[in-house]
BANUKE-866108 format. One record per residue (C-alpha): residue number from 1; residue in one letter; x, y, z. Coordinates in Angstrom, 3 decimals, always signed. Layout:
# BANUKE-866108
SITE   i aa        X        Y        Z
SITE NUM  A        X        Y        Z
...
This chain:
# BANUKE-866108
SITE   i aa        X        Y        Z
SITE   1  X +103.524 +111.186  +78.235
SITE   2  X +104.200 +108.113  +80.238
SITE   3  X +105.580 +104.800  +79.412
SITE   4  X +102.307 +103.285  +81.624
SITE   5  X  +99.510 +105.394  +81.106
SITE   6  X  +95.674 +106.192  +81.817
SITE   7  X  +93.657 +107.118  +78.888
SITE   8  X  +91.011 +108.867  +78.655
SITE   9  X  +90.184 +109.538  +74.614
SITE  10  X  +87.100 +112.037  +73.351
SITE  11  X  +86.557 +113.182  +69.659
SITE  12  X  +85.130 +116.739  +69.946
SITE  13  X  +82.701 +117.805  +67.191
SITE  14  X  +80.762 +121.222  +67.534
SITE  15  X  +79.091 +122.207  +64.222
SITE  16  X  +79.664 +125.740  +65.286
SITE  17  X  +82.901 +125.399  +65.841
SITE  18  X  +83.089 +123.483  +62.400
SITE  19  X  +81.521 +126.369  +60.731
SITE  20  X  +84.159 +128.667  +61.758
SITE  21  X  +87.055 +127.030  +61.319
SITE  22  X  +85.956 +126.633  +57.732
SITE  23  X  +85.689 +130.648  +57.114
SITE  24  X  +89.842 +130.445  +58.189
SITE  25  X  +92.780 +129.388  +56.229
SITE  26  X  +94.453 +125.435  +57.447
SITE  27  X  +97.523 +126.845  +58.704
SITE  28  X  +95.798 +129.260  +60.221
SITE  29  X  +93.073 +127.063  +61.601
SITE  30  X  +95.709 +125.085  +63.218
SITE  31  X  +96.900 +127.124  +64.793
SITE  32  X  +93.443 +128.289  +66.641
SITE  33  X  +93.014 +124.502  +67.463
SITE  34  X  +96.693 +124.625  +69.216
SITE  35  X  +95.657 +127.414  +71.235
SITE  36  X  +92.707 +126.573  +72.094
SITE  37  X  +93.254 +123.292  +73.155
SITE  38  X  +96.673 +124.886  +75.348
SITE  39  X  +94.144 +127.247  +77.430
SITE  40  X  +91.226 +124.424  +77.178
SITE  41  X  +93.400 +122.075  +78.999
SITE  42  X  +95.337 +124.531  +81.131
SITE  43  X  +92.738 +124.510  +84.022
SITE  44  X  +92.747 +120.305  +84.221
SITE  45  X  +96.977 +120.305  +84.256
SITE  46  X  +96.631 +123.102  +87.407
SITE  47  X  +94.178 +120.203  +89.062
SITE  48  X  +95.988 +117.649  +88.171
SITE  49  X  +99.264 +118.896  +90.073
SITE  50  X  +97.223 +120.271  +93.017
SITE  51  X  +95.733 +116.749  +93.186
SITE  52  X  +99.153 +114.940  +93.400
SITE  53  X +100.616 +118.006  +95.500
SITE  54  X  +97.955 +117.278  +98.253
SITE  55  X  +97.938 +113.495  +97.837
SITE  56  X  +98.232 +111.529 +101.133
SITE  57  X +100.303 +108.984 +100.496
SITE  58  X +103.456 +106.832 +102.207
SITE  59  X +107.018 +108.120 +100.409
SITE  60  X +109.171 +110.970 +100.092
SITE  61  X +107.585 +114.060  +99.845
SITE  62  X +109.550 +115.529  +97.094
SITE  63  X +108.332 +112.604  +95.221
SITE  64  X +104.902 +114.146  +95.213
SITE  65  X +106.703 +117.611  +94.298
SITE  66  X +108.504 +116.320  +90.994
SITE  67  X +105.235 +114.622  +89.727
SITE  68  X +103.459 +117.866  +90.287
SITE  69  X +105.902 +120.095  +88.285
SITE  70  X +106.219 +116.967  +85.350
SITE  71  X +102.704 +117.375  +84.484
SITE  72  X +102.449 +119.012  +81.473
SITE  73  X +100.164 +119.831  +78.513
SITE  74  X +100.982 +118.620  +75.255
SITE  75  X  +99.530 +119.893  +72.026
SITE  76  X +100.731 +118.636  +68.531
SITE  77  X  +99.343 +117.269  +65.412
SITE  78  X  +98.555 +113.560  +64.738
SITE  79  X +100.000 +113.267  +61.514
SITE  80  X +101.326 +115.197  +58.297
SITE  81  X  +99.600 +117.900  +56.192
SITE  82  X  +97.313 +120.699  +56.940
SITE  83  X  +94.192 +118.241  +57.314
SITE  84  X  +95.780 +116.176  +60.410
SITE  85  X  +94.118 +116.307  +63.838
SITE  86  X  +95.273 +118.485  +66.725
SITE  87  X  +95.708 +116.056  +69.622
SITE  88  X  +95.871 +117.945  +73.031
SITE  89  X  +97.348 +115.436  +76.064
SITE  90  X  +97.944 +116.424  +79.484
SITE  91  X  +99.736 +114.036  +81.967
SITE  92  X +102.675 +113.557  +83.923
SITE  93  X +105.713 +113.527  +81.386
SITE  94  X +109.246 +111.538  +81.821
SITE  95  X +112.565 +112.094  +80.912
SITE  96  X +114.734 +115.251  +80.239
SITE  97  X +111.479 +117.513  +79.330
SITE  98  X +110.032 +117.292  +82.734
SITE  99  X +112.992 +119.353  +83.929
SITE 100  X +116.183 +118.689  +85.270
SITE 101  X +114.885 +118.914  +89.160
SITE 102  X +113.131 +116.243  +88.403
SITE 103  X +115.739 +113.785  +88.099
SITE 104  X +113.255 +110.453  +87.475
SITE 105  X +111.657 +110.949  +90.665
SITE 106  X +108.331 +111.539  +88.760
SITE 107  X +108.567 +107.845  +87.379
SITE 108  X +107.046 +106.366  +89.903
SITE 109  X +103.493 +108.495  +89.015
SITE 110  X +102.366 +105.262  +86.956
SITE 111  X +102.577 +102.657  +90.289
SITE 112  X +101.045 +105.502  +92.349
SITE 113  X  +98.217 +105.899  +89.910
SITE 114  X  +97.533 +102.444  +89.000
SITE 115  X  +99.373 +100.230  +90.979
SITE 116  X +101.112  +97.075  +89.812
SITE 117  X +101.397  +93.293  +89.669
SITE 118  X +104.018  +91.377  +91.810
SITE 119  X +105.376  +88.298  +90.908
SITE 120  X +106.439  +86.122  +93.206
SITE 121  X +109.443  +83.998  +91.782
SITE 122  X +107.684  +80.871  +90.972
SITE 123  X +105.086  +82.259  +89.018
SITE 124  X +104.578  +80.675  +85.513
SITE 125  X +104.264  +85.003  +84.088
SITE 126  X +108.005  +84.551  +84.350
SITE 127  X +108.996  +81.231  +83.821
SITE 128  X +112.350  +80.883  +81.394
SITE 129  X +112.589  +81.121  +78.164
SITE 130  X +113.673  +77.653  +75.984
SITE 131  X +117.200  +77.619  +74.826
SITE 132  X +115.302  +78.107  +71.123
SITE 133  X +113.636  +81.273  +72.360
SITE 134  X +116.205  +82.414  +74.051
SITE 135  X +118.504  +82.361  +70.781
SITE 136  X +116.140  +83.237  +68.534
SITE 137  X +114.850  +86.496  +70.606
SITE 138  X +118.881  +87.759  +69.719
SITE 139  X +118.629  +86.975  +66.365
SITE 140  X +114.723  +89.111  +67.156
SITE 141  X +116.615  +91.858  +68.139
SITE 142  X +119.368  +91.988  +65.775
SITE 143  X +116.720  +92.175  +63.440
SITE 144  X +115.442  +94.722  +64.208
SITE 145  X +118.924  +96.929  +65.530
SITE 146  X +119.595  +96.344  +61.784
SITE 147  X +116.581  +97.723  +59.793
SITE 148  X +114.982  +99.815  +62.070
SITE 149  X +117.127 +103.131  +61.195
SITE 150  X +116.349 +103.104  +57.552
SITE 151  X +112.913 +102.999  +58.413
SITE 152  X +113.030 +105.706  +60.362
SITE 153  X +114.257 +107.789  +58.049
SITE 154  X +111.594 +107.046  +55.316
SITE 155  X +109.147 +109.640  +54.903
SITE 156  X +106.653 +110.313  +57.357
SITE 157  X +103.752 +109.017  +55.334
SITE 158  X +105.997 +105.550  +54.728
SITE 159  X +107.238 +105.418  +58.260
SITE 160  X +104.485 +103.632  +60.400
SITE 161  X +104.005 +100.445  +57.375
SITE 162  X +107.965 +100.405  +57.222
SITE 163  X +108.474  +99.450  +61.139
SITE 164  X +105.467  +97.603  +60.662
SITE 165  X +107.849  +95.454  +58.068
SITE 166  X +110.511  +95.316  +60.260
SITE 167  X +108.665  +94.217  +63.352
SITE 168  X +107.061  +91.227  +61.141
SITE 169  X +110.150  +90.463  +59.051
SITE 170  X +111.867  +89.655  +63.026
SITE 171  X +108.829  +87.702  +64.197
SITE 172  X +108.668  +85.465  +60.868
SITE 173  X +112.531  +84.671  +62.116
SITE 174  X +111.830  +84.063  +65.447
SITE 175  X +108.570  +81.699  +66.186
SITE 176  X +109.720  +80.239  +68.785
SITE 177  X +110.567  +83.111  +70.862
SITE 178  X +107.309  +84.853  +69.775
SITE 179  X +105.426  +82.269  +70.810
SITE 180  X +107.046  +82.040  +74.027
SITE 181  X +106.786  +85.931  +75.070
SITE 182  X +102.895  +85.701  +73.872
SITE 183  X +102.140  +82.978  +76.544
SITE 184  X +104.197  +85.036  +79.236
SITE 185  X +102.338  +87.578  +78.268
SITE 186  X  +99.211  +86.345  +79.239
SITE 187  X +100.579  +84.264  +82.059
SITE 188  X +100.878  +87.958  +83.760
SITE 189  X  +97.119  +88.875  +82.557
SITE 190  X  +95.854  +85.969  +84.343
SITE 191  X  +98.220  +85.289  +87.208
SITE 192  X  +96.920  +85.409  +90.933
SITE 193  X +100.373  +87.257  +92.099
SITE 194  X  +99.743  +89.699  +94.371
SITE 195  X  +98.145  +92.858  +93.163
SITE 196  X  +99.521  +96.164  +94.720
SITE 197  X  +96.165  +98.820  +94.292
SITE 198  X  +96.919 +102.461  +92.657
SITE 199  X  +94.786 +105.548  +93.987
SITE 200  X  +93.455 +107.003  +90.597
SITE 201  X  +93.609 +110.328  +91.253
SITE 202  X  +94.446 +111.362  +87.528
SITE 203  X  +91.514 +109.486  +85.908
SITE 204  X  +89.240 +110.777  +88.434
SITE 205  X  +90.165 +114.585  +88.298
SITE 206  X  +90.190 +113.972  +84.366
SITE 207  X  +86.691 +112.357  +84.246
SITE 208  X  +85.103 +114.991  +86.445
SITE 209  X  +86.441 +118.261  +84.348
SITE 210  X  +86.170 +116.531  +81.112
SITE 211  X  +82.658 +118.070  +80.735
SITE 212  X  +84.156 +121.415  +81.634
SITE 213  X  +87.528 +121.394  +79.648
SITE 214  X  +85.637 +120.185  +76.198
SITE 215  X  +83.060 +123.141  +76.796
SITE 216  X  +85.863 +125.398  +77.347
SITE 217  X  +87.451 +124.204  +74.505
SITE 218  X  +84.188 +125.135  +72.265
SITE 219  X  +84.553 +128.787  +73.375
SITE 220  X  +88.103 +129.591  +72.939
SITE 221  X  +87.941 +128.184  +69.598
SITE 222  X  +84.848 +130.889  +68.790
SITE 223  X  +86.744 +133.282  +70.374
SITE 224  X  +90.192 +132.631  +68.965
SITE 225  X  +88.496 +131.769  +64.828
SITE 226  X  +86.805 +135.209  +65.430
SITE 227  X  +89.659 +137.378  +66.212
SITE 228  X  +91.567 +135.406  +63.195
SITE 229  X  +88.714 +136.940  +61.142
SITE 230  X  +89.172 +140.010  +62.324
SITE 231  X  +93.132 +139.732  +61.426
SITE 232  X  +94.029 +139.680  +65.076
């Protein structure tokens, strides 16, 4: 939900649960998972704002306000066909869906949470690109301006190895620059630039009702696979 984010991935398997949702139809088994996974994670989004509501921190406090009302659960399927995986995410979420009070002030949940990297102007993690790179990384992007439409129109189950394509066909025309951005890259990994500390309030409220939410999750998938049965 955020261009910077905290992770925190589990795989739930319950053989319970896996013996119910077999008794139901897919479409209609997806459709238990979706809810279940909504109410599941319901009770970790209401922590989460709390958290950032009461979160002591220097800056505006309507800064703390918009990050609160952008976090928001996210339920969707991770991939085509009736046999995909229901992925449930719940996090603070940019651009227009957070709402239009929030105007981007939530965007700054990722250096609250954890922190960032300064550079000072004569470290190497920025040094210029050669005249080489810097020609090549326009011909990198024109590249990929050019082909990356069609792609994304391809079918869903052709889309992923299509940009895949595109991405290599502009890095096979552009070693230099590629070459270039990789060291920068890991200039920044390694660089002794001053390191601003985040307070990790998501990952800690998520770690300590992940127990909780997945057991949660268990029951309202019972619940919701039995009243399917029943035609409810």
């Amino acid at each position: 939900m955020t261009a910077t984010k905290v992770t925190i991935k589990t795989q739930f398997i319950d053989h319970n649960v896996r013996k119910a949702l077999k008794n139901l139809g897919p479409k209609v088994a997806q459709n238990v998972l979706k809810r279940s996974m909504r109410k599941a994670l319901d009770p970790m989004r209401k922590a989460l704002r709390q958290t950032w509501l009461s979160a002591n921190y220097r800056g505006y406090p309507w800064h703390r306000q918009e990050i609160a009302n952008a976090t928001k659960v996210d339920v969707r399927r991770g991939g085509g066909g009736t046999s995909a995986p229901i992925l449930g995410r719940v996090g603070v979420m940019y651009g227009k869906s957070a709402g239009a009070n929030a105007s981007g002030r939530q965007k700054i949940w990722h250096l609250l949470e954890g922190g960032f990297r300064h550079f000072g102007g004569k470290s190497s993690a920025y040094k210029n690109f050669s005249s080489t790179a810097r020609a090549e990384r326009d011909n990198y992007r024109a590249i990929i301006k050019q082909n990356r439409p069609a792609a994304l129109k391809a079918p869903k189950t052709e889309r992923a190895a299509r940009m895949r394509a595109v991405f290599a066909a502009a890095r096979d025309a552009a070693p230099t620059f590629v070459v270039e951005r990789d060291i920068r890259s890991r200039n920044r990994a390694s660089s002794q630039s001053k390191q601003i500390a985040g307070s990790g309030r998501s990952r800690k409220v998520v770690e300590r009702l992940m127990q909780k939410t997945m057991q949660n999750l268990r029951d309202y998938i019972l619940l919701e696979a039995k009243a399917a049965l029943n035609g409810k």
